[in-house]
Phi, psi and omega in degrees: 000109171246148234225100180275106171249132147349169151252338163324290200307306168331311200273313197306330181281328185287340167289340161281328167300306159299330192269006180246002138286312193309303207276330173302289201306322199259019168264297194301307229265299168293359178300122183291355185259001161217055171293290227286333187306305187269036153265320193281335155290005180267353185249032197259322205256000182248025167287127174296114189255157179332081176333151197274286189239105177266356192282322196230073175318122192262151206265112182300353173302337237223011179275150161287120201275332182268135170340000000 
């Protein structure tokens, strides 16, 4: 038995499918069982980052004054 799908009947479906991830994702996303994982990720961008060259400081005395 085959079945003539639209392109109506395609799209209807592919709108259904993104809005029942959409609705999956903001369940995952708002779950109270993954507070603490995205607290410690919220602290991500204030994380210290690598000093670039601390061996080889440039000493500004020993730089040229001149034009």
């Amino acid at each position: 038995m085959f079945l003539e799908m639209s392109t109506g009947m395609i799209r209807g479906l592919g709108t259904v499918v993104v809005f029942v991830a959409f609705i999956g994702l903001t369940l995952w996303v708002f779950s109270s069982k993954r507070n603490s994982e995205f607290a410690q990720a919220r602290l991500l961008p204030f994380a210290d980052e690598p000093s670039a060259d601390i061996a080889n400081p440039q000493d500004p005395a020993t730089r040229s004054t001149r034009p």
